[in-house]
C-alpha positions, 0 to 999 in steps of 0.5 A: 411531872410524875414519875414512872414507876415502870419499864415503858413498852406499851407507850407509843414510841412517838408519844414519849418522843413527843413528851421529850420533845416538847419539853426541850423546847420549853426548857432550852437552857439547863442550868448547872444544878439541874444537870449535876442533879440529874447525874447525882440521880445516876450515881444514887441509883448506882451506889444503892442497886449497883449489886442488884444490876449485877445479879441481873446481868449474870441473870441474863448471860448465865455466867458473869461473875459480879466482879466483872460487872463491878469493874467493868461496868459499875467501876467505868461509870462511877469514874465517869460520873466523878470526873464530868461533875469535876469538870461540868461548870468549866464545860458549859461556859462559853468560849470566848473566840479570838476576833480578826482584826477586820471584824474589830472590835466586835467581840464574839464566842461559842454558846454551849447549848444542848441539842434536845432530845438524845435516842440511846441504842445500847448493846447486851456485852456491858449492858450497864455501862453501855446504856448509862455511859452515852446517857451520863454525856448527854445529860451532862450536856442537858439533853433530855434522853430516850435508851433503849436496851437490848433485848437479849439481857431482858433482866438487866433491862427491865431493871434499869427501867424500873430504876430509871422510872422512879429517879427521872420523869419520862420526859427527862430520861426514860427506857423504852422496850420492845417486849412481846413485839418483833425486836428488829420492827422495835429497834427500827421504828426508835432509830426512825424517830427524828431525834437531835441526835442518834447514838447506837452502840453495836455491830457494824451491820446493824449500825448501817441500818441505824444510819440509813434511818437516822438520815432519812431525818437528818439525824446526826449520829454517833455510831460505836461500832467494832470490826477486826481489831489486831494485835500486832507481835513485833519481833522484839516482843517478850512474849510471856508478858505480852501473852498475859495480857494479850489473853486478858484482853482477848478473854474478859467476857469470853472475848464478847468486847468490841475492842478485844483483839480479834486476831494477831499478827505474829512474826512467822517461826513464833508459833510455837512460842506464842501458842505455849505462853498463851496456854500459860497465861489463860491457866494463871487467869482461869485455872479451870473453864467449865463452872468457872464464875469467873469466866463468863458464858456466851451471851445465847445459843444462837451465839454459841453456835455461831461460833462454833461453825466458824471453827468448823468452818476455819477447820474445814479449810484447812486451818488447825485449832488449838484448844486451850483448856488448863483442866482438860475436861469436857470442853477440851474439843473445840467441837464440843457442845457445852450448851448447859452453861455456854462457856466455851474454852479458849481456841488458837487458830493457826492457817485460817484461810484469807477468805474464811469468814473468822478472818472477814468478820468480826468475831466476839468470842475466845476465838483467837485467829494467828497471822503470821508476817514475815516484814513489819511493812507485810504486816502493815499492808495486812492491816491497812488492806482491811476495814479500818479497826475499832483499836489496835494494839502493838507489842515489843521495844523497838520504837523505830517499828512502833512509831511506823506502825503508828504512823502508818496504820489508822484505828479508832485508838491504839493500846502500845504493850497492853490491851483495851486500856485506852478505852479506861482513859477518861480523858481520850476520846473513844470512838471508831473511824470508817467502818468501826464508827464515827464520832467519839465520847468520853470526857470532854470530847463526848460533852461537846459531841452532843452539844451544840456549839452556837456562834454569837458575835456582839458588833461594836457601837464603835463597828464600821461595817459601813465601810464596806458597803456599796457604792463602791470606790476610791475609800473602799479600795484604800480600806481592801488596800490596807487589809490586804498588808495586814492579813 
């Protein structure tokens, strides 16, 4: 098969699904070799242009320093790599099952299989991470795999096109993209393709219409979505430490993270306290915000301004804004207007209205909405009387109210005294639940998602089903009889 040397966009979609198609069934086993050697394409592909798809990435958003795609891209999924080839020869082996005794001695055992073809819908925040990292999981499980980027860093895409063309033949892995056609036609006619398996990485709205046409082919799918995630201040909390990093992970790509808090239950009387050791932390990690490489832009205008008028709007509500601007230059207002370089300074909100849209919808931005409790069961019922969370992150030394908030919340993970670390732990399933998502990768659990796990049981020569056949009578209800005592 020859390789692409090209970002496909002209191909018909059905085309290369077709390719793809054909050639999982043609192949249905994929050895261990051809598996590690397609992961060992990824990570050559990594070492050798890992700086270029950096460059393209802060192309794209304006301002991202390289650093930050280093490790928050390029670092995950090196890790990755090394630890799914570590662990790939143990993955694809069998598994032996345990037989009842009314089946003996017959033997039986699971069959790891790969399901054939696996769509790929990622999203522009780690456009780099968030593309390979579902394409690492399904080739490891020796699926053929189809990604297609989004439209909104088109550098990095068109780069990862061009990368993946010339290591992998088209119907091994390829990147489709949508350029000079509607995106949103573009997006829809991939997720209606009738593929083995669908995994989508985004928002919840869109992850609706991802289903919603992934099920007209039963497809199954995996749906990395995001929601509300809070942050939850108790009252034995020590609040500088927790600022820092509560700020770390709230601003890390300018709060464009699906797992960064988006809002903060703090004990009412604390405002004041949190408000300066926020302010104190955001100026240790980024002494200045306009022209800061560090700190990244907003992805687009449209985005900037959709993250305006929420504060406006929270504003106009009555709630009050503290800007959090270490240098005090012109990105000082919150209603300020820095469309240039699109990096926007951090805003406390304190007083948000219940119905306001920065409490209802999720907010992907360095806006951060404050939440103010008065018993740990009131800040409980705040979060369970909402969509359940892509994460939750709990802070203080009380392991009495820690282990009720565990116990009594549900969230896709949870984070106890720091933020987004969970997500670095190769060896936890990372996934959403309800309204944030369903079904989890990372590790083995993301291995076996796109697997298929085939029962095989092998009947005895010795086997004596007969004994159970019809006619039934006296023999037969001895062997239930004995059966019976013995279950």
């Amino acid at each position: 098969m020859t390789l692409s040397h090209a970002p496909i966009c002209a191909i018909s979609l059905r085309a290369l699904f077709d390719d793809q198609h054909r050639a999982s069934r043609v192949q249905v086993e994929v050895p261990l070799a051809l598996r590690r050697d397609r992961l060992l394409r990824i990570r050559a592909l990594l070492q050798t242009h890992g700086s270029a798809l950096a460059q393209a990435v802060q192309a794209d958003f304006g301002v991202r320093s390289p650093q930050l795609t280093e490790i928050a891209d390029l670092f995950v999924l090196r890790t990755m790599l090394s630890s799914t080839l570590k662990a790939l020869p143990k993955w694809i082996k069998p598994v032996r099952v345990h037989t009842p005794i009314y089946l003996q001695p017959s033997r039986a055992y699971l069959a790891r299989q790969p399901l054939g073809v696996v769509g790929v819908v990622s999203p522009w925040n780690y456009p780099i991470q968030l593309s390979l990292g579902p394409a690492i999981t399904a080739l490891a499980a020796g699926n053929r795999v189809m990604l297609k980027p989004s439209e909104l860093t088109p550098q990095t895409s068109t780069l990862l096109g061009e990368l993946i063309g010339r290591a992998f033949a088209q119907d091994e892995l390829c990147v489709v993209q949508g350029e000079g056609e509607n995106p949103a036609e573009f997006a829809a006619e991939f997720a209606s393709l009738p593929f083995d398996h669908l995994f989508f990485t985004g928002s919840t709205a869109v992850g609706r219409k991802v289903a919603a046409a992934a099920a007209a082919n039963l497809t199954p799918t995996t749906l990395e979505l995001g929601g509300k995630s809070p942050c939850l201040i108790d009252p034995s909390c020590e609040l500088r430490e927790a600022a820092l990093k509560i700020a770390h992970g709230k601003l890390l790509n300018a709060g464009q993270t699906c797992i960064a808090p988006d809002y903060v239950l703090l004990p009412r009387g604390r405002e004041a306290a949190f408000a300066d050791a926020f302010a104190r932390a955001v100026a240790q990690l980024f002494p200045t915000i306009s022209g800061n490489p560090d700190y990244a832009a907003i992805i687009s205008p449209h985005h900037y301004e959709r993250l305006q008028t929420l504060l406006e709007q929270a504003e106009g509500e009555g709630a009050r804004l503290q800007v959090v601007n270490p240098e005090g230059d012109g990105v000082a207002s919150a209603k300020s207007r820095d469309r240039a370089s699109r990096q926007m300074a951090p805003v406390l909100v304190f007083g948000a209205a219940s119905h306001s849209r920065l409490l209802q919808e999720e907010i992907f931005g360095p806006i951060l909405p404050v939440v103010l409790y008065d018993t740990l069961d009131e800040a409980i019922e705040y979060i369970n009387t909402r969509p359940r969370p892509l994460a939750l992150y709990w802070f203080g030394t009380d392991e009495v109210s820690r282990n009720q908030v565990l116990a009594r919340t549900v969230s896709g993970g949870v984070t106890v005294n720091d933020t987004l670390m969970h997500i670095a732990h190769e060896n936890l399933p990372f996934g959403g639940v309800g309204e944030s998502g369903w079904g989890a990768y990372h590790g083995e659990t993301g291995f076996l998602r796109l697997t298929l796990q085939k029962p095989v049981l092998v009947q005895s020569s010795w086997a004596r089903g007969d004994l159970f056949y019809p006619p039934y009578g006296k023999r037969f209800d001895q062997i239930m009889g004995i059966l019976k005592r013995l279950i």
